[in-house]
VEXKOL-565510 format. One record per residue (C-alpha): residue number from 1; residue in three letters; x, y, z. Coordinates in Angstrom, 2 decimals, always signed. Layout:
REM residues N
   drenfi   vofi      east     north        up
      NUM    ALA         X         Y         Z
...
***
This chain:
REM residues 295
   drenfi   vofi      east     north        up
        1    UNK     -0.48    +52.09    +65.56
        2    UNK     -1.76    +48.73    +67.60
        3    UNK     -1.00    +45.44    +65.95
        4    UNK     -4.14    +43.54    +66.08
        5    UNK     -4.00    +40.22    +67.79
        6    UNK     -5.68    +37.25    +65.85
        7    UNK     -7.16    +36.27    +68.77
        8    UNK     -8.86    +39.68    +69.02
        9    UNK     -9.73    +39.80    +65.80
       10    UNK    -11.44    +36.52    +65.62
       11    UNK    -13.74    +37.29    +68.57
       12    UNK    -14.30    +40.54    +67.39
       13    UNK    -16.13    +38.97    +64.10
       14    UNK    -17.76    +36.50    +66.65
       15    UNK    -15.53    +33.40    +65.32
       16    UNK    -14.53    +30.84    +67.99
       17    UNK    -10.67    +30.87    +67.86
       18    UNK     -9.05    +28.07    +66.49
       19    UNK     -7.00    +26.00    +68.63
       20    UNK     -5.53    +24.14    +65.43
       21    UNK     -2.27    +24.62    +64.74
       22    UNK     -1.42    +28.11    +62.65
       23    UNK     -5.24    +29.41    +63.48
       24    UNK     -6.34    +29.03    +60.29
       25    UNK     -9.98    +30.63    +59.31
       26    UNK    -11.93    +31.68    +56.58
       27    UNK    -14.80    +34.94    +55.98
       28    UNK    -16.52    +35.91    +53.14
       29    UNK    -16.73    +39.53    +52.69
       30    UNK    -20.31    +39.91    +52.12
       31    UNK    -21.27    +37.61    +55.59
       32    UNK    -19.40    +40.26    +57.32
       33    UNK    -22.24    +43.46    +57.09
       34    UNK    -19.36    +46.38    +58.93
       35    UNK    -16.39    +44.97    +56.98
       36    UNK    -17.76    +45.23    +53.47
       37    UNK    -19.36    +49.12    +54.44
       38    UNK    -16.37    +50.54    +56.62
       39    UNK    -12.65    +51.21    +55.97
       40    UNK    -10.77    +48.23    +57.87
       41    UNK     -8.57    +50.25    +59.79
       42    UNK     -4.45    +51.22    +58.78
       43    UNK     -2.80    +48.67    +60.87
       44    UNK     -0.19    +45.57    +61.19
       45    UNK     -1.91    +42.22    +61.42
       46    UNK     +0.12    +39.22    +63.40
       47    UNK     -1.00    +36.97    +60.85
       48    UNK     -0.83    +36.56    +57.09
       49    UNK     -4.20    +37.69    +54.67
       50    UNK     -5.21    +36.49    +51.67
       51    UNK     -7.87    +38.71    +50.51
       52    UNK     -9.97    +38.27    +46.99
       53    UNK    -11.95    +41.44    +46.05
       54    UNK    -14.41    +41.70    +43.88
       55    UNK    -15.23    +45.86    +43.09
       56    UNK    -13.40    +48.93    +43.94
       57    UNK    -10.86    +49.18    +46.34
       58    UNK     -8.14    +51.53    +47.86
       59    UNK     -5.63    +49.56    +49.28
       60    UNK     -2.85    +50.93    +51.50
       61    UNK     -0.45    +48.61    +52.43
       62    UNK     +3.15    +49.83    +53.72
       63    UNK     +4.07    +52.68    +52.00
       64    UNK     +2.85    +52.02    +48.76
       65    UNK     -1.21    +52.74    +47.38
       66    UNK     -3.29    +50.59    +45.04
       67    UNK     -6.29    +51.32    +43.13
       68    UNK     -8.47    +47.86    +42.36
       69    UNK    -10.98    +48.80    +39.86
       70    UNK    -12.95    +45.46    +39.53
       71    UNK    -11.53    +42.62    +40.97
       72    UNK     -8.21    +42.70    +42.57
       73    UNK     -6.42    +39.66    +44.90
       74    UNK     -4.11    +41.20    +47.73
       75    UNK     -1.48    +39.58    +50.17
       76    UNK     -1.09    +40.71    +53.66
       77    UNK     +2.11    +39.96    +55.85
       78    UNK     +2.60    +40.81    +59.63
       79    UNK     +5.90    +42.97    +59.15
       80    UNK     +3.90    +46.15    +57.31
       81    UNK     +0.31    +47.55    +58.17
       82    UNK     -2.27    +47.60    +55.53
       83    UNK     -6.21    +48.36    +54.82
       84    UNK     -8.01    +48.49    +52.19
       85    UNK    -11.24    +50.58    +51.71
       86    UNK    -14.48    +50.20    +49.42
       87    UNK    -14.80    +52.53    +47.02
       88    UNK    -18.62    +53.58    +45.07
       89    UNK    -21.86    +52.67    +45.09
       90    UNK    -21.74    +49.04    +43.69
       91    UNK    -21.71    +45.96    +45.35
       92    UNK    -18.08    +44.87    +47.30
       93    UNK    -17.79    +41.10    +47.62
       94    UNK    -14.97    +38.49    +48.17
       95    UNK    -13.34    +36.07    +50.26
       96    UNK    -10.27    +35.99    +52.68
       97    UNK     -8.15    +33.58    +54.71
       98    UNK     -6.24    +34.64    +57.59
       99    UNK     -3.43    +32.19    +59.30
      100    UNK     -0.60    +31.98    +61.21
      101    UNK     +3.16    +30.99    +60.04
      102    UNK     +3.12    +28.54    +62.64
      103    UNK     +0.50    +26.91    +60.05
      104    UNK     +3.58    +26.52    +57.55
      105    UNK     +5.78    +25.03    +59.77
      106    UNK     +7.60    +22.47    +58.24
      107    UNK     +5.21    +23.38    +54.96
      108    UNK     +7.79    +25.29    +53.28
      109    UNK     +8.80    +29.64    +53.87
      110    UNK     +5.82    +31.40    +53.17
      111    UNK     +7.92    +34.37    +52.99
      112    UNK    +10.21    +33.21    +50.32
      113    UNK     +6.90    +33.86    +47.50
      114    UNK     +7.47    +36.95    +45.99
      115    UNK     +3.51    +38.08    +47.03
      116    UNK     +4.18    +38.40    +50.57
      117    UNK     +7.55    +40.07    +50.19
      118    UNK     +7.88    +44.12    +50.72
      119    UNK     +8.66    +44.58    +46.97
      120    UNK     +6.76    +41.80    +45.75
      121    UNK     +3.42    +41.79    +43.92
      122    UNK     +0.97    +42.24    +46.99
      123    UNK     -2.00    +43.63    +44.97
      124    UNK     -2.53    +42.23    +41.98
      125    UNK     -5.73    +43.41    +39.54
      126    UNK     -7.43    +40.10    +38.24
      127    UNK     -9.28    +39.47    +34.78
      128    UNK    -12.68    +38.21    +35.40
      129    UNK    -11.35    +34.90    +34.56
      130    UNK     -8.60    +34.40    +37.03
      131    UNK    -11.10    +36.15    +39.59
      132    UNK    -13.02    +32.98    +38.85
      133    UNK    -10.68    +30.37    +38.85
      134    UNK     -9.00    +31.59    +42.46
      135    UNK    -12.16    +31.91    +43.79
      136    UNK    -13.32    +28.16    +42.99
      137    UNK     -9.98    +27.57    +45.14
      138    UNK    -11.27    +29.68    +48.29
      139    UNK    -14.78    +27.51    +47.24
      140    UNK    -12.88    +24.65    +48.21
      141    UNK    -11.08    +25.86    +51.27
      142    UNK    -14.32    +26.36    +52.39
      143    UNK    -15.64    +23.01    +51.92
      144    UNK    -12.39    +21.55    +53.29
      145    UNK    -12.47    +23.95    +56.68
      146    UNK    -16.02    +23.60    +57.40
      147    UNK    -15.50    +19.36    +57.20
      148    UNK    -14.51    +16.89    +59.71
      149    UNK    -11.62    +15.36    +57.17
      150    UNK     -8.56    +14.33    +59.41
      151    UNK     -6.31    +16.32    +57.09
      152    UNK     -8.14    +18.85    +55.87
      153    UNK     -5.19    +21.20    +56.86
      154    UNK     -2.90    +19.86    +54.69
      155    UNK     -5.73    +19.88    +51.69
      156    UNK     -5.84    +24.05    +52.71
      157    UNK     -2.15    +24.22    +52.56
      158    UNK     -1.85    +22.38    +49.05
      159    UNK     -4.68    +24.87    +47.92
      160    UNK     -3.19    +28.10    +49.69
      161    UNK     -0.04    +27.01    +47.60
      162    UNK     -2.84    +26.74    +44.64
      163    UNK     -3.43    +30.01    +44.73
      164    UNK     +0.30    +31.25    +45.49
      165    UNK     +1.12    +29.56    +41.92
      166    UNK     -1.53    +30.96    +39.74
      167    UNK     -0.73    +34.27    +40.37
      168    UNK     +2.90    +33.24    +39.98
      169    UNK     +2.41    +31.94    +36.51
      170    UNK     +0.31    +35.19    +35.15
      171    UNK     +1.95    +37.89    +36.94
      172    UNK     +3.22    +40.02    +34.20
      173    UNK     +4.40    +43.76    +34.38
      174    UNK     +0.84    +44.32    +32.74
      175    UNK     -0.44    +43.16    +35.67
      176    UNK     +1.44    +44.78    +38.25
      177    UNK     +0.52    +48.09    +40.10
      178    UNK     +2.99    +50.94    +39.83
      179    UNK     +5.64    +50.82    +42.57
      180    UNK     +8.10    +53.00    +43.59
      181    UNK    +11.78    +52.90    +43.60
      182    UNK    +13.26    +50.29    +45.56
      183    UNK    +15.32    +53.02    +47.21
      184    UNK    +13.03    +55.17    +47.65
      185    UNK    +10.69    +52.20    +49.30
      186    UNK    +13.36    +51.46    +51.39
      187    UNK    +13.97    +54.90    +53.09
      188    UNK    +10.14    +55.08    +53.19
      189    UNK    +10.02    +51.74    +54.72
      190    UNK    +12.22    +52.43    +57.24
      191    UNK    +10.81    +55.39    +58.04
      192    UNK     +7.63    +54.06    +58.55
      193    UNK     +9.06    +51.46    +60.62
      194    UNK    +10.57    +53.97    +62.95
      195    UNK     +7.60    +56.02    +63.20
      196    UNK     +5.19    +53.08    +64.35
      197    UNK     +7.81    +51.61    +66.56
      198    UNK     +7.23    +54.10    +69.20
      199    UNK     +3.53    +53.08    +69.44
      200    UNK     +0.92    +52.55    +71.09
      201    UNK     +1.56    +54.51    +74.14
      202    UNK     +0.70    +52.68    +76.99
      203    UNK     +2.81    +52.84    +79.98
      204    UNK     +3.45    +56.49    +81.63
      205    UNK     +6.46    +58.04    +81.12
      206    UNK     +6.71    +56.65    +78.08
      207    UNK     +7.52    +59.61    +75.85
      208    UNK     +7.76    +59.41    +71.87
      209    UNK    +12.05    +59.60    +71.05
      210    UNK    +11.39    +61.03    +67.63
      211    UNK     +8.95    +64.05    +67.32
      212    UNK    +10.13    +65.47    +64.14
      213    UNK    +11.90    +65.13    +60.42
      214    UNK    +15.07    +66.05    +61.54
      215    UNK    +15.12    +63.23    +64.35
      216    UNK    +14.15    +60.38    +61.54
      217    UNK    +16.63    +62.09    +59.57
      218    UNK    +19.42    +61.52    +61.96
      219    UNK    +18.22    +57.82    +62.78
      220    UNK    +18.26    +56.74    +58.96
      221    UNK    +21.74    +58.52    +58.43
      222    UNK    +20.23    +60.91    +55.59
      223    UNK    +20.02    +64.14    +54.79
      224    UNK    +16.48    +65.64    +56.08
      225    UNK    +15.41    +67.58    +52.97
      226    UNK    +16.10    +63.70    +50.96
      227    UNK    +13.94    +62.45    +53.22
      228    UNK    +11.48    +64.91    +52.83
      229    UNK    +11.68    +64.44    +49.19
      230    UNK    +11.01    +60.63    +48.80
      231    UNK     +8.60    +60.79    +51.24
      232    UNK     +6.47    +63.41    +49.22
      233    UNK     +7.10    +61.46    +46.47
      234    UNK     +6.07    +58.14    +47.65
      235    UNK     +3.57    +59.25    +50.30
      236    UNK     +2.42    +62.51    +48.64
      237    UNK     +3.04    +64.30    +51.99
      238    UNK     +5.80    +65.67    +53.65
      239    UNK     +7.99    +64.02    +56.52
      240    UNK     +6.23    +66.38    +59.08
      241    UNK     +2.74    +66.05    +57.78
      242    UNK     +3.18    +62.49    +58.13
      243    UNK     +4.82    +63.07    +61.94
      244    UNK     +1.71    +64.78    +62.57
      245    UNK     -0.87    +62.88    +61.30
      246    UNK     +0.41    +59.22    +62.85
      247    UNK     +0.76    +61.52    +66.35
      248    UNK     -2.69    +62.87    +65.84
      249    UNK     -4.07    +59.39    +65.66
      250    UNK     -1.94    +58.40    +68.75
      251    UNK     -3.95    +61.09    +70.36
      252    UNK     -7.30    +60.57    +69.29
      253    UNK     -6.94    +57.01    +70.53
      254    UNK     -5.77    +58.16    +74.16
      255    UNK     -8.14    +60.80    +74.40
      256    UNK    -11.40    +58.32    +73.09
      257    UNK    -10.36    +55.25    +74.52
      258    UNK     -8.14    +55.43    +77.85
      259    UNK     -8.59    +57.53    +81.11
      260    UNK     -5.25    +58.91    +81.06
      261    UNK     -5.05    +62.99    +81.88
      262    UNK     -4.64    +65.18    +79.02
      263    UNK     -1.80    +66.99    +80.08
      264    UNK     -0.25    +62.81    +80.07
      265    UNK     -1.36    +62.28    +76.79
      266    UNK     +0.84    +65.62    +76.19
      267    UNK     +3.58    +64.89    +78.24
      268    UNK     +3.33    +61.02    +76.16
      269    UNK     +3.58    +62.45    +72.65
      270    UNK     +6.75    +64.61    +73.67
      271    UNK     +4.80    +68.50    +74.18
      272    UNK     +6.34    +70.75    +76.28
      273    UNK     +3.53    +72.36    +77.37
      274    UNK     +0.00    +70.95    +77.50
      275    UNK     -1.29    +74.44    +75.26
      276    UNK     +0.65    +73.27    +72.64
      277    UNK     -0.65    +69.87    +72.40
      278    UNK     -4.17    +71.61    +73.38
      279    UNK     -3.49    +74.19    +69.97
      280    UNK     -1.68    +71.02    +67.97
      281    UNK     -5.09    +68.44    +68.52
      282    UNK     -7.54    +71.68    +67.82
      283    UNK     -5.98    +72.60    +64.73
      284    UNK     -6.96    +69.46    +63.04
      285    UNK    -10.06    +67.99    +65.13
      286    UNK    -11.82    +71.68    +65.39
      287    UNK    -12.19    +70.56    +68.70
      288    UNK    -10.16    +70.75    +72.15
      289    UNK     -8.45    +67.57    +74.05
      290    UNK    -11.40    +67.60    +77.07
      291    UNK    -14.29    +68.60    +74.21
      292    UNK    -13.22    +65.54    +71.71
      293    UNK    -13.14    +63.36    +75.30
      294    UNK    -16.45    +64.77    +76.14
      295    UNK    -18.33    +63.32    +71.90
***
């Protein structure tokens, strides 16, 4: 899994990049025609999201899955990947801010609110109401970001804050989305971590150190049929499912979008023998290495 580059991501939505301080910017959903119709892909941002939704949303983010079934408010940090996909026919709106923590600098920890912490609240559903009343916030941020006011970053700080607080004061356990564990989100987390540390794969000889369960096993110092347990339970697949699928990714990325020889790719991803890899890629793409290449 890439971590996307704010730079990147700003030119890839056609926004000149900010050469303020902490990068701050500012999208509504429904000006931006592929991001309110397509899944944003599963990935770790180097920047901090705000994100107001109004409709129904899957949201993955870490290990942990949310369900937002009319308006939902979600916090994004750098140090886990998340997405979150549209769900239905009806109409997907919202707002989001995207910064830097260079933007708090000297502001106050960012991290230290319990919304952009691992076990914090970082999806929260929202009445109608409090939908609203953070929304007139973002209204403002707008007007602020968009003006030539000498401090307007300090106005967009005092508001991000604004929003930080109201969610603060309402956030009850009625409020908050089923978690798992704290254990259990730990060992995921970890294993996680460990699992996207070893990509993307983009120098040769470069091959994957852990292939399977028993290897993660070993790293976390636990048992391999534990592991396998919380994972199913906080993942709802198994630890070599979940091997598999983050590897098949890996390779559909090489395959689609670098020039590097199959039997590399193989070689990359730790198979012995480029058949394998060949059998491994065809069993869940219906297709061969060189065919998928060739769509």
């Amino acid at each position: 899994m890439e971590r996307i580059d704010m730079n990147h991501f700003l030119r890839s939505q056609n926004k000149l990049v900010n050469k303020d301080l902490g990068n701050f910017n500012l999208f509504w959903v429904q000006e931006l025609d592929t991001c309110s119709v397509q899944p944003i892909p599963y990935n770790r941002r180097d920047f901090y999201k705000i994100n107001l939704l109004k409709g129904a949303y899957t949201i993955h983010l870490a290990d942990k899955t949310y369900e937002i079934q009319k308006r939902g408010l979600f916090f994004g940090n750098p140090s886990y990947p998340y997405n979150w996909i549209p769900k239905g026919a009806d109409s997907h709106s919202g707002v989001y801010c995207i910064f830097n923590k260079e933007f708090f600098h000297h502001f106050g920890n960012i991290d230290s609110y319990q919304m952009f912490r691992p076990e914090g609240d970082n999806v929260i559903e929202l009445t109608e109401g409090l939908y609203d009343e953070i929304e007139a916030i973002f209204e403002k941020m707008d007007v602020a970001f968009r003006s030539a006011y000498q401090h307007k970053y300090d106005k967009i700080r005092n508001l991000i804050f604004e929003v930080l607080h109201s969610v603060n004061e309402v956030s009850t356990k009625e409020t908050r989305i089923n978690r798992h564990d704290a254990a259990a989100s730990r060992i995921t987390g970890s294993f996680l971590e460990l699992l996207e540390r070893q990509f993307p794969l983009e120098l040769k000889n470069q091959q994957v150190p852990l292939r399977n369960a028993a290897d993660f096993a070993d790293t976390l110092a636990i048992h391999e049929n534990y592991l396998n347990r919380v994972l199913k339970k906080t993942m709802g697949s198994t630890t070599t499912q979940l091997i598999q699928q983050r590897f098949l990714q890996e390779a559909r990325v090489l395959i689609k979008h670098s020039s590097i020889d199959i039997s590399e790719i193989a070689y990359l991803l730790g198979f012995k023998e480029v058949s394998h890899f060949s059998n491994f890629f065809k069993k869940y793409e219906g297709l061969s290495p060189l065919q998928y290449r060739k769509v």
